[in-house]
C-alpha positions as CSV (number, residue, x, y, z in Angstrom):
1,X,-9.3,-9.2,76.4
2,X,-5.8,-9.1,77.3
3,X,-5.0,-10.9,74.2
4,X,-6.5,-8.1,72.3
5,X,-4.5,-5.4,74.1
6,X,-1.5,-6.8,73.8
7,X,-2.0,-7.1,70.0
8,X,-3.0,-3.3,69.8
9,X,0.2,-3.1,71.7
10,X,2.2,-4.7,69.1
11,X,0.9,-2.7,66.0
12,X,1.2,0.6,68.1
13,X,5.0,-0.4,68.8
14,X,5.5,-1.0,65.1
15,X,4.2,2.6,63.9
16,X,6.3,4.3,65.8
17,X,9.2,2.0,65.0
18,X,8.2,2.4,61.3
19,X,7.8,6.5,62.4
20,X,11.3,6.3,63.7
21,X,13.1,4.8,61.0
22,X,11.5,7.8,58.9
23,X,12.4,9.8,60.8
24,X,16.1,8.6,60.8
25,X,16.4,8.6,57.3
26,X,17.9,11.7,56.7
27,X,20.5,10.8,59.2
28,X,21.1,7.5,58.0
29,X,21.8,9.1,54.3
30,X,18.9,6.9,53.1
31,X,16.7,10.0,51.9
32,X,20.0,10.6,49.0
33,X,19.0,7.4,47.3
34,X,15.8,8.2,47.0
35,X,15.7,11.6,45.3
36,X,14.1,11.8,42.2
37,X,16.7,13.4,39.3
38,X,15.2,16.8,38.3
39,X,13.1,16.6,35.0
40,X,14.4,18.6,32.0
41,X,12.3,21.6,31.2
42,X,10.7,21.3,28.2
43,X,11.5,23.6,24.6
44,X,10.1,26.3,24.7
45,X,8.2,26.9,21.3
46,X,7.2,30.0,19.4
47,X,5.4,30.8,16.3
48,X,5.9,34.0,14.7
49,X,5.3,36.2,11.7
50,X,7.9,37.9,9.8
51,X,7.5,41.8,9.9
52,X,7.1,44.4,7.5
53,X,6.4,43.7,3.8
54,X,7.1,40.4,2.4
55,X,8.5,40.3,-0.9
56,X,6.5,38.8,-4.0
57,X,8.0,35.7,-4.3
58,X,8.0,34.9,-0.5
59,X,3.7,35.6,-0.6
60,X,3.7,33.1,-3.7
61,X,5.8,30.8,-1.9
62,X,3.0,30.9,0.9
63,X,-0.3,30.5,-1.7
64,X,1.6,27.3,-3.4
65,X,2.0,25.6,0.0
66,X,-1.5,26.0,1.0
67,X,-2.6,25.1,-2.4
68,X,-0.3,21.9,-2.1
69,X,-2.2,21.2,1.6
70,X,-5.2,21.5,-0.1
71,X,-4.4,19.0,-2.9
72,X,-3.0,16.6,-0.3
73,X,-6.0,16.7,2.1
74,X,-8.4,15.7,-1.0
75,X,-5.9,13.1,-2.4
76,X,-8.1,10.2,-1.6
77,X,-11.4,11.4,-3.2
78,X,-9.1,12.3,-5.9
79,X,-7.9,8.1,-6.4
80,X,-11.1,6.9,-5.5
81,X,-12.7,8.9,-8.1
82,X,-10.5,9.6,-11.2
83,X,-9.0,6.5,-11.1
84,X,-9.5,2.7,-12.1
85,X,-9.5,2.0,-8.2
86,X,-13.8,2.1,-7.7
87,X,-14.2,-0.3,-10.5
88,X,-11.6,-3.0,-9.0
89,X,-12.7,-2.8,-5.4
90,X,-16.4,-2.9,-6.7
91,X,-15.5,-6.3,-8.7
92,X,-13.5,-7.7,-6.0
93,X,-16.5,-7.1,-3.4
94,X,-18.8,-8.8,-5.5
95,X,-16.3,-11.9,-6.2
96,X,-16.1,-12.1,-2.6
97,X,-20.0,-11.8,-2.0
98,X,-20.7,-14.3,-4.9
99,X,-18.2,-16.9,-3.4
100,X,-19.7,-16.5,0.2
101,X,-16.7,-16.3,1.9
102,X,-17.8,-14.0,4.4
103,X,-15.1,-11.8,5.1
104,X,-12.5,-13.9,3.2
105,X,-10.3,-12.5,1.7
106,X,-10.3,-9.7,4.4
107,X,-11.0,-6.1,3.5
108,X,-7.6,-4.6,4.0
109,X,-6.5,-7.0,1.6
110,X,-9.2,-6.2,-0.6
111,X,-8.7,-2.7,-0.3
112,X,-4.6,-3.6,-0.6
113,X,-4.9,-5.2,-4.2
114,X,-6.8,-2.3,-5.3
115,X,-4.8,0.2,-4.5
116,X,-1.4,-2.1,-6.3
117,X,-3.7,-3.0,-9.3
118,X,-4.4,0.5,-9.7
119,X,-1.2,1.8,-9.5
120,X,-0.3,-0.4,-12.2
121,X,-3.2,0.6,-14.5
122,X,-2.8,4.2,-14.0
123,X,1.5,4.2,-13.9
124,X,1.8,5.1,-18.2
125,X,-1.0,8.4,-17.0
126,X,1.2,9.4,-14.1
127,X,4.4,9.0,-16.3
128,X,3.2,11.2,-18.8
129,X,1.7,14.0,-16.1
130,X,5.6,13.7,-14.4
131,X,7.0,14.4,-17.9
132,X,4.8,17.4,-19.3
133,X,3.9,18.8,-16.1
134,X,5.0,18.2,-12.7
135,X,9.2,18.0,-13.6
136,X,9.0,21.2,-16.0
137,X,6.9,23.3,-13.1
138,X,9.7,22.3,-10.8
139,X,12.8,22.9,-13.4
140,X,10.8,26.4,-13.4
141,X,10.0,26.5,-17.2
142,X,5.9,26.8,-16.9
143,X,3.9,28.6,-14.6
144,X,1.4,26.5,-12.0
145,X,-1.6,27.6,-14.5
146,X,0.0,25.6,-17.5
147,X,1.3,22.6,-15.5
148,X,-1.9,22.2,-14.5
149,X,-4.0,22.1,-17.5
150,X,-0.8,20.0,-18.7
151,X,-1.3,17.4,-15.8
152,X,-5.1,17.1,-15.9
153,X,-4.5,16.4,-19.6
154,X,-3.6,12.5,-19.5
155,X,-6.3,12.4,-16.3
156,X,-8.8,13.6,-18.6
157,X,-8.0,11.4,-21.3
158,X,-7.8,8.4,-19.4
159,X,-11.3,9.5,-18.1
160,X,-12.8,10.0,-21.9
161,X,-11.7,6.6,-22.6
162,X,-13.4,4.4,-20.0
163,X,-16.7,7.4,-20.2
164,X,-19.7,6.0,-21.6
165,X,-21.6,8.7,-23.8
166,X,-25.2,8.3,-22.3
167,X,-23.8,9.5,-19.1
168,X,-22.0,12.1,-20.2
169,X,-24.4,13.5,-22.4
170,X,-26.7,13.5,-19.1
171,X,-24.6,15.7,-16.8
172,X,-24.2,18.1,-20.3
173,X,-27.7,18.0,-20.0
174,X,-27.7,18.7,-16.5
175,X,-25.3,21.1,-16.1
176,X,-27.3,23.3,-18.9
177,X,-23.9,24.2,-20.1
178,X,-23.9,27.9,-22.3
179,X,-23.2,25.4,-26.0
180,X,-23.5,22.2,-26.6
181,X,-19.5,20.9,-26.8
182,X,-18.4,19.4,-29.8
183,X,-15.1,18.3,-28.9
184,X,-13.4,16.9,-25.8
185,X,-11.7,19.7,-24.9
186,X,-14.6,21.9,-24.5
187,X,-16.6,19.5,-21.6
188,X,-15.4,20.9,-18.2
189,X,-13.7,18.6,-15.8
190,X,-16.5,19.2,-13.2
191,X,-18.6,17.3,-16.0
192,X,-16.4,14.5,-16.5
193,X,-15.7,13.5,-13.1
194,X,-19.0,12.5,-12.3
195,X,-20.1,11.0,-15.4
196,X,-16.6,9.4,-15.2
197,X,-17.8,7.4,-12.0
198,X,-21.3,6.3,-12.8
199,X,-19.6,4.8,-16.0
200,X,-17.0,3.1,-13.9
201,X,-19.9,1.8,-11.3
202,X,-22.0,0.8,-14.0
203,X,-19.4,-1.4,-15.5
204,X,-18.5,-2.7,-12.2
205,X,-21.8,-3.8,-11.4
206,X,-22.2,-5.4,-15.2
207,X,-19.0,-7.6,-14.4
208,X,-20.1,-8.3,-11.0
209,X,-22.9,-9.6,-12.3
210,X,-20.9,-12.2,-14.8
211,X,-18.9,-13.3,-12.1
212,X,-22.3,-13.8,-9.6
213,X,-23.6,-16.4,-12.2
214,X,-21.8,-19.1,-12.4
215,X,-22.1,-19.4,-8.2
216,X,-25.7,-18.7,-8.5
217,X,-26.1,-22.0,-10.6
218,X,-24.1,-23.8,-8.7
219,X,-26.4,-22.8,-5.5
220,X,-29.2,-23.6,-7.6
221,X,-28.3,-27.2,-8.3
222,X,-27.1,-27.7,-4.9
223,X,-30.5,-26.8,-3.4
224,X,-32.4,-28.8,-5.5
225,X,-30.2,-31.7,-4.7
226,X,-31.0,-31.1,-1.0
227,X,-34.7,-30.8,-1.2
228,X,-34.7,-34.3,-3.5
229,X,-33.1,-36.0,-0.8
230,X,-35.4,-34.5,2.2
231,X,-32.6,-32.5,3.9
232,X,-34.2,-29.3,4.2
233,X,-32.8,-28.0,7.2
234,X,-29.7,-27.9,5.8
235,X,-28.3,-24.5,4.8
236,X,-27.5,-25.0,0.8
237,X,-24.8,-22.2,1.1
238,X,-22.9,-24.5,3.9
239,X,-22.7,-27.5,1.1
240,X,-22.3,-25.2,-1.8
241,X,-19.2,-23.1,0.0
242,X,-16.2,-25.8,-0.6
243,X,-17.7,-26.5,-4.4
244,X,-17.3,-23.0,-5.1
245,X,-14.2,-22.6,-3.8
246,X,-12.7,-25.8,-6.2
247,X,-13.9,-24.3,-9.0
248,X,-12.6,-20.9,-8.6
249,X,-9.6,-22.9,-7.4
250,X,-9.7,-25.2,-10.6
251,X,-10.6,-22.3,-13.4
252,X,-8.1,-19.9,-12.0
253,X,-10.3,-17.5,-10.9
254,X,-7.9,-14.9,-9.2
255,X,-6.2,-15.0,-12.7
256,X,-9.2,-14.6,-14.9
257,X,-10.7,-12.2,-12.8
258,X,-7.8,-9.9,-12.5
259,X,-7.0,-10.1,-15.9
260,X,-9.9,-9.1,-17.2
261,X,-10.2,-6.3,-14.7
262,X,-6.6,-5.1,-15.9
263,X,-7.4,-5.6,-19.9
264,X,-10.9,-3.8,-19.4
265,X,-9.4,-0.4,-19.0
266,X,-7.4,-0.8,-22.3
C-alpha cells in the first residue's frame, strides 16, 4: 500500500514538473523555436466574361475551340475505328491466345505495338491530310468547311480500300439512303465507318484463324501422344506450351506475323 502511494506520488510530481516547464517556456524563449512560419495565402482566382459585344472574329475564335475540344475528347474512337489499329490488336490477341501464353506478352505491350504499327501504316494518310488540309487552314487559305472535306479525303480513301463490298452494300441497304450511289464520293462517311470496321474485324478474325492452326495441330498431336502413353492427368497445354513457343521461335513468327499484318493493308 505504501508502495502504491509513493508511486502515485512520483507520477503526480512529474505532471506538474512537466506543467511547469510549460509553463516556463515562454520565459525560457523556448516557445520562439517552435512557432510555425505563417502559410502563404493562396491566388486568388477569377473567371470572367468579357462585356458588351464581341466582335465576329473573337465568337469564331470561341466555336473553333470548342469544336477542337470536341474532336480531342473523341480522338480515341476516332484511331480505334478509322484506322488499321482494331485489325493489329485483334491479330495480336489471337497470336497470343493461340500460343497460350497467358498474359505473355502483357497487354500494355500489346496495346503498345499497335498503336507504333499503326502509326506507321497510317503516316503516308496523315501526310497527305497535313499537306491539303490541316497546314493550308492554318496558313489561312481555306475555310474549316473545305479543310475538312480535304482532310477526311485520304481517311476515306484509305477506308474504301481495306472495305469489303458485301458490307458496305449492307449498311447502304440499311441506311435506306434517298439513291443508290454510284460512286465513292456519293456514300456518306456515317456509312463507311461502320462497314469500314466489320470489314477490318472480319479480316482480323480470318487471319486469326490462320495463325490458331498450326497450334491447334500441334495440341492435337501432343494429346494423342499423352493418352497413348496412359498419362491422362496431365494437362496437354502444360507439354505443348515450350513446343509452341520453339516453333514460333524457329519460323520467326513475330516477323511473319507482323509482316503480313503491315503488307495486308497495301
Amino acid at each position: 500500500m505504501d508502495g502504491l502511494k509513493s508511486g502515485s506520488g512520483r507520477v503526480a510530481l512529474t505532471f506538474l514538473v512537466v506543467l511547469g516547464l510549460l509553463g516556463a517556456w515562454p520565459e525560457m524563449g523556448l516557445a520562439k523555436d517552435l512557432t510555425v512560419a505563417p502559410v502563404a495565402p493562396l491566388p486568388d482566382i477569377h473567371l470572367s466574361f468579357g462585356n458588351g459585344n464581341p466582335e465576329p472574329s473573337q465568337v469564331a475564335m470561341t466555336v473553333e475551340l470548342f469544336l477542337l475540344l470536341t474532336v480531342l475528347s473523341l480522338a480515341p474512337a476516332i484511331l480505334v475505328m478509322m484506322t488499321s489499329f482494331t485489325r493489329i490488336v485483334v491479330v495480336l490477341s489471337f497470336l497470343r491466345q493461340a500460343l497460350g501464353t497467358a498474359q505473355v506478352p502483357p497487354n500494355q505491350v500489346l496495346i503498345g505495338l499497335s498503336l507504333f504499327l499503326t502509326f506507321f501504316i497510317m503516316a503516308p494518310v496523315w501526310q497527305t491530310m497535313n499537306r491539303t488540309a490541316i497546314t493550308p487552314y492554318l496558313d489561312k487559305k481555306i475555310g474549316s468547311d473545305e479543310a475538312l472535306a480535304r482532310g477526311m479525303a485520304p481517311v476515306r480513301e484509305f477506308m474504301f480500300r481495306q472495305v469489303r463490298k458485301k458490307d458496305l452494300a449492307m449498311f447502304e441497304r440499311i441506311a435506306h439512303l434517298p439513291e443508290s450511289p454510284k460512286t465513292r464520293e456519293e456514300i456518306p462517311t456515317y456509312v463507311l465507318i461502320p462497314a469500314f470496321v466489320v470489314s477490318e474485324l472480319s479480316t482480323a478474325f480470318e487471319m486469326g484463324f490462320m495463325i490458331y492452326l498450326p497450334f491447334l495441330i500441334l495440341d492435337v498431336v501432343v494429346s494423342s501422344v499423352l493418352m497413348s502413353m496412359g498419362m491422362m492427368m496431365l494437362p496437354p497445354t502444360v507439354v505443348s506450351l515450350p513446343f509452341k513457343i520453339l516453333l514460333f521461335v524457329l519460323v520467326d513468327g513475330w516477323n511473319l506475323i507482323i509482316g503480313s499484318l503491315v503488307q495486308s493493308f497495301h
